[in-house]
N, C-alpha and C positions, 0 to 999 in steps of 0.2 A: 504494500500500500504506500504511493509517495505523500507527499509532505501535506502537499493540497488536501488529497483525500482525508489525511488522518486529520487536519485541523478542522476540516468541514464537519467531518463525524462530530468531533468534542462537540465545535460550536451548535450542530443539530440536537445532539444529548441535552446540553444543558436548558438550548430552547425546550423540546418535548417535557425534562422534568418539572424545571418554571409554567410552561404552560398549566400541566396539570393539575398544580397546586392554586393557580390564578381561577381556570376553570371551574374548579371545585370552593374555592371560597367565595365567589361571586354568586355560585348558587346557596350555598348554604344560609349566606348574610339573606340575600332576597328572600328563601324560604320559612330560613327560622324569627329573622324579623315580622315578617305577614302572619306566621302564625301566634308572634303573642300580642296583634294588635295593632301595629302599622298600620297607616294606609299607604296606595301607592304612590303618593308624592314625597312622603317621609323617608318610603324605603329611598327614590329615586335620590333624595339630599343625602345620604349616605354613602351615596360613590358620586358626592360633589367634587370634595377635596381628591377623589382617585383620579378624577377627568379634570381637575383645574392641573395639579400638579405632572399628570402628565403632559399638557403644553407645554409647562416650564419645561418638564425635564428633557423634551423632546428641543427644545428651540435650544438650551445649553448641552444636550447631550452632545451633541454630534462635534462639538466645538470642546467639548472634552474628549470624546474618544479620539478625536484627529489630535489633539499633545498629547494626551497619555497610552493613547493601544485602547483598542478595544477588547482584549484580554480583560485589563484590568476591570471598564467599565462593565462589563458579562458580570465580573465577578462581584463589582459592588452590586449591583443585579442585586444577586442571588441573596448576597450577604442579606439586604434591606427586607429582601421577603419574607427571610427567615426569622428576622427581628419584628417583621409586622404580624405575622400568623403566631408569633410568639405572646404579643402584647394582647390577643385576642386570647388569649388559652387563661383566663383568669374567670374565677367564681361569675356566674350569673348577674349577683347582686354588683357587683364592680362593672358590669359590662354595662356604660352608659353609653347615653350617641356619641361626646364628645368623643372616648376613648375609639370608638369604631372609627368615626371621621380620621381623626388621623390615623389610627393604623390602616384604613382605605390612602390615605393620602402617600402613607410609605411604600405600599402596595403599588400603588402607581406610578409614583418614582422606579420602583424599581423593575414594573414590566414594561416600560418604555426603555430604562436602560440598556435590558436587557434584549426586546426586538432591534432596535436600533442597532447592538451592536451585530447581533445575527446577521441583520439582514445586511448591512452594509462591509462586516466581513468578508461576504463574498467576492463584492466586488474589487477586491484585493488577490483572491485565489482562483480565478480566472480570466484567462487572458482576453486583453479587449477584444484581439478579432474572430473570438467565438462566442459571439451572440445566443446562440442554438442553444450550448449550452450552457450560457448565462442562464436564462429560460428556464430551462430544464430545472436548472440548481433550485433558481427561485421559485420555483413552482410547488415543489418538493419541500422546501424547506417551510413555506408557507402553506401548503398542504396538511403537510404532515402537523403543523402546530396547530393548525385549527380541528384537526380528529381529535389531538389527542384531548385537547381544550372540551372537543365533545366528549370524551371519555371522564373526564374532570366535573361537566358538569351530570352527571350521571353519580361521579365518584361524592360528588357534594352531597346531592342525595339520600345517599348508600348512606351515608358516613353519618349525616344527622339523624337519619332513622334509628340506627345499629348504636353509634357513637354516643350522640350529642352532639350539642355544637362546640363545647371546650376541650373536649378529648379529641371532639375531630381534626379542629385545626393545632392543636400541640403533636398530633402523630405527623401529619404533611410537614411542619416544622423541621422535626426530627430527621425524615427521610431528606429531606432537603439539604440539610447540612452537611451528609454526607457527600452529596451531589459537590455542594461546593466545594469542600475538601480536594475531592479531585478535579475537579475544575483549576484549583490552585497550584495544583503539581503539572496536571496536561497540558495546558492551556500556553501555548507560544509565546513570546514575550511578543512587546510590540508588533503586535498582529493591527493591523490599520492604522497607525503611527503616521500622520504627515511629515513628508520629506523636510518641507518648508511648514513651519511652525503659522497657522491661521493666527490673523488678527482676530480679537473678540467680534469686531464688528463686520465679517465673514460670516457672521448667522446667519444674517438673514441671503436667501439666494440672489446670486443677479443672475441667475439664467430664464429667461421667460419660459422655456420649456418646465422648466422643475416650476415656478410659480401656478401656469395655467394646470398642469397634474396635481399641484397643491390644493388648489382650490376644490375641483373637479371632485377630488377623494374627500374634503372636510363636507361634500351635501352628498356622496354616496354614502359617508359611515354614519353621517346624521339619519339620512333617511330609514336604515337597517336598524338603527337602534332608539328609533322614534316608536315603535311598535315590538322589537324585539325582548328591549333589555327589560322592561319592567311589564310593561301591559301584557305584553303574551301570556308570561307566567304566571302573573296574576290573575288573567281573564281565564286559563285553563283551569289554576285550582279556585279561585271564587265562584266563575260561572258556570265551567264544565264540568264541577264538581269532580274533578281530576288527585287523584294522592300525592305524596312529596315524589316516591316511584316514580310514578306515572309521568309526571313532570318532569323530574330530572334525566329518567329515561327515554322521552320522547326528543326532549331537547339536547341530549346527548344524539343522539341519532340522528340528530340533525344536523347536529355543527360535523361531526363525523362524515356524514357523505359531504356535505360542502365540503371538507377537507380534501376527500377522494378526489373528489371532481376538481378542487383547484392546483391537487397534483399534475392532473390529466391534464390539463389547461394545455399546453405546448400540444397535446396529439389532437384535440379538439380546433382549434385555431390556427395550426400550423398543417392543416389538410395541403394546402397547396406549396406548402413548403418557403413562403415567405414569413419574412420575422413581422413581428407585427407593431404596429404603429400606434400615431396618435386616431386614427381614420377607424381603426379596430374598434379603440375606446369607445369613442362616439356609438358606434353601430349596436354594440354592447348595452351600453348605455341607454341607448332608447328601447331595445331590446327588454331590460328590464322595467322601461317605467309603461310598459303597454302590459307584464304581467302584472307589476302593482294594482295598476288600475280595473284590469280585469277582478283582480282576489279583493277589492274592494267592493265594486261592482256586486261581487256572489254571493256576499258577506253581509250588505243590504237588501239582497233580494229573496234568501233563505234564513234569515235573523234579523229578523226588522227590529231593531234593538235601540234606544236612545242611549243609554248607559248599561251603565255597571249595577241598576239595580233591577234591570230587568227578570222576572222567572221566566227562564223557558222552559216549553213544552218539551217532553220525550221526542217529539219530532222533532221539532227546529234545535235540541241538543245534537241528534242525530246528524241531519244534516246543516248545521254549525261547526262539528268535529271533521265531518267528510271535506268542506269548502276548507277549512283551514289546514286538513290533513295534506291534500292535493297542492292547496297552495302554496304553502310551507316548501313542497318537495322543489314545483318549478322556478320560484322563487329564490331559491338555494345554490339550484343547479347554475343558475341563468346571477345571480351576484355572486357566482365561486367564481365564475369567469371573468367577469367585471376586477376582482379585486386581485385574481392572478396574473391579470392584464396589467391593471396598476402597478402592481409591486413590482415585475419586470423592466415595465418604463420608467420609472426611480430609479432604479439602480443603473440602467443603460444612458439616463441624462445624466445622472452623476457625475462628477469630477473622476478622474482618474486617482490624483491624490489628493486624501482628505474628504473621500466619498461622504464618511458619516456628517459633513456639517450641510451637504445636500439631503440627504436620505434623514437625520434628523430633522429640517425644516420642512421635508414633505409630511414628516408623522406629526411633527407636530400639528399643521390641519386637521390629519386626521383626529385626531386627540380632541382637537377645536369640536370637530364634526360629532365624535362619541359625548360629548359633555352637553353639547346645546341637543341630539338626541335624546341622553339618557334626561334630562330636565324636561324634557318634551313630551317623553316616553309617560312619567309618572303624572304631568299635569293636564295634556290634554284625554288620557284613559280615564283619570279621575274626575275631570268634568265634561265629557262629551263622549266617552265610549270608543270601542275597537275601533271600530269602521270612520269614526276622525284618523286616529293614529294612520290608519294605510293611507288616508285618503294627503295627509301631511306627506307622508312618507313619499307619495307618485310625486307631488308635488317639487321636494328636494330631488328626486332623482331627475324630473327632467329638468331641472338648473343644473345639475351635474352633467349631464347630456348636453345643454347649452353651452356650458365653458367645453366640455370637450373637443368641439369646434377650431376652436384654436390653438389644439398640439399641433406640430409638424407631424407632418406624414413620414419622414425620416424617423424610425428610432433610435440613432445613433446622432443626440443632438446635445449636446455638452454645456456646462455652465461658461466655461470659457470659448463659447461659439463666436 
C-alpha cells in the first residue's frame, strides 16, 4: 500500500468513527429531549450554538489547517468531541440546556474541524491531473460518512432505548478516545501544510468559482435541513405515532442509502465519461427542487393537515407514511447526487496549496445553510406544519439552482484563475 493510500485510509477511519458518534448524538439529544417535554423549536435552539460555531470554525478552520497540517486539526477534531460527549455523560438532574448548548457548541467545533480536514486532505494526495479520481476519492469519502452517520443515527437510538442517554454518550466517549490515540501515532505530520504561510485575511475566497458553489450549497443544506433535522422526526414520532426504533431506524436507512448513492455518484454522472461541471450542478439542482415540490404536493393532497395538532385517520396515517416513505427514498437518491456533485467541485476549484482555506470557506456556507435550516426546521413545523417545511425547502433549492447558473462549465477553475 503506498503512502497516498495508507494516509487516505487513516484520514477515512477517523472521519467514519467521528461521524458515528456525531450521528448518534444528534439523535439521541432530538429524541431524548422530545421525550421529557421539549417542543420543537426548543429542541431546534439546542444545536444553535452547534450550527453558529461551526461557521466560525469552518471560516478559521481552513486558515488553521493551511499553518498547522491538517493532521493536527483531524486530531483536535476528535480531541473536542470526546470532551463534549464527555460533558454530557453527567446525572440527569445536572443536565441543563445551558450545559447541552455548549457541549453542542464543542460538538460543532469539532465536526467541522474535523470534515474540513478530510475533505481537503485529499486534495493534497492526489494528483491534479487526475480528476477521475479526485471524484472517485471524494465521493467515497463523502459517501461512506454519510452511511455511517446513518448507522449512528440508528446507533443513537439503540443506545437510549438499551442505555440511556448518560451511559450512552460516556461509552461513544470512551470508544472515541481510542480512535484518537491512534490517530496521534498514524497520522502524517504536516499533511496539508501551506508551502507559503496564508495571510489571516486569505479567509475569505477571491475565486468567484468557490464563492458562487459557496452560496449554491448554504440554500441546498438549508433546504435539506428545513424539514429534515427536526420536523421529520418529530412529525414521525408525535404524529405517526412512530417509537425511538422506528425513528432512528428509518432515519438511519436513510442517510445510509444517500451515502451509497453518493458513493456511486462518479458511475451515475460520469455515464458519458466527462468530468462534471458547474452545468451538472445546475441540472441537479433543478432536478431536485421538481421532486420537492412534487413530495409537497402529495403530502397536501393525502394529509390535508394545518399543523402539528392535527388526529389523523388510520387512513390518511396510512397513506401519510406511504407519500413520505417514497419520498424520502427519491429525494435522497436525487440530493446524494447534488451534494457529491458539490463536494467534488470544492475540492477541484480549490487552490493547489492551502486547499483547506478554500474548502473551509465553502463549509463554512454550508454550516450558514444547516443553522438558518435547523432554526427553520423547528419554527416553521411548530407553527404551520410539514407541508410548510417542504414547501420552504423547494423554495431554497430553486435559489440554489438559481446561483448554480453561474459556475463555469470548466471544472478545473482555481482560486488563483
Amino acid at each position: 500500500m503506498n503512502s497516498a493510500i495508507r494516509q487516505y485510509s487513516i484520514v477515512t477511519g477517523n472521519y467514519w468513527a467521528f461521524t458515528l458518534t456525531d450521528g448518534a448524538l444528534r439523535m439521541l439529544v432530538v429524541l431524548h429531549f422530545h421525550q421529557i417535554g421539549y417542543s420543537p423549536l426548543q429542541i431546534a435552539a439546542l444545536f444553535l450554538f452547534y450550527e453558529i460555531f461551526g461557521v466560525i470554525t469552518n471560516l478559521f478552520g481552513g486558515y488553521l489547517g493551511a499553518r498547522i497540517g491538517l493532521n493536527r486539526t483531524m486530531n483536535i477534531g476528535l480531541a473536542l468531541q470526546i470532551i463534549a460527549l464527555s460533558m454530557l455523560a453527567v446525572p440527569s438532574q445536572w443536565l441543563s440546556v445551558p450545559l447541552v448548548m455548549e457541549a453542542q457548541a464543542l460538538s460543532g467545533i469539532a465536526k467541522d474541524l474535523n470534515k474540513m480536514s478530510a475533505k481537503s486532505s485529499i486534495k493534497s494526495l492526489v494528483s491534479e491531473n487526475k480528476q477521475s479520481q479526485l471524484f472517485k476519492w471524494v465521493a467515497l469519502l463523502t459517501g461512506s460518512k454519510n452511511a455511517l452517520k446513518g448507522i449512528g443515527f440508528f446507533l443513537g437510538g439503540a443506545l437510549l432505548a438499551v442505555l440511556g442517554f448518560q451511559r450512552a454518550v460516556l461509552a461513544m466517549a470512551m470508544v472515541l478516545a481510542l480512535v484518537w490515540l491512534a490517530s496521534l501515532c498514524l497520522l502524517k505530520q504536516d499533511l496539508g501544510k501551506a508551502k507559503n504561510k496564508p495571510k489571516f485575511s486569505d479567509i475569505f475566497s477571491k475565486s468567484r468559482a468557490v464563492n458562487i458553489l459557496s452560496a449554491a450549497r448554504l440554500f441546498l443544506f438549508g433546504a435539506r435541513d428545513i424539514w429534515f433535522v427536526v420536523a421529520l422526526p418529530v412529525f414521525l414520532s408525535s404524529q405517526l405515532n412512530w417509537d425511538f426504533w422506528q425513528v432512528g431506524g428509518f432515519l438511519a436507512a436513510w442517510v445510509v442509502g444517500y451515502g451509497v448513492v453518493q458513493s456511486a455518484a462518479p458511475l451515475i454522472i460520469n455515464k458519458n465519461k466527462k468530468t462534471p461541471d458547474g452545468r451538472s450542478a445546475l441540472w441537479w439542482a433543478l432536478a431536485l427542487t421538481v421532486v420537492t415540490v412534487i413530495i409537497a404536493f402529495a403530502m397536501q393532497y393525502f394529509s390535508p393537515q394545518s399543523p402539528t395538532t392535527q388526529t389523523f385517520s388510520i387512513r390518511m396515517l396510512w397513506q401519510t407514511n406511504i407519500v413520505l416513505f417514497a419520498g424520502l427514498c427519491v429525494f435522497g437518491i436525487v440530493f446524494a447526487i447534488n451534494s457529491s456533485l458539490h463536494s467534488y467541485l470544492i475540492v477541484s476549484y480549490a487552490k493547489e496549496d492551502g486547499a483547506s482555506m478554500d474548502v473551509g470557506f465553502y463549509y463554512m456556507a454550508n454550516a450558514i445553510g444547516r443553522l438558518i435550516g435547523t432554526l427553520l426546521s423547528g419554527w416553521i413545523y411548530q407553527s404551520a406544519g410539514m407541508i410548510v417545511c417542504l414547501w420552504a425547502s423547494a423554495a431554497f433549492i430553486a435559489i440554489a439552482a438559481g446561483i448554480s447558473i453561474g459556475l463555469p462549465t470548466s471544472a478545473q477553475t482555481h482560486v488563483n484563475e
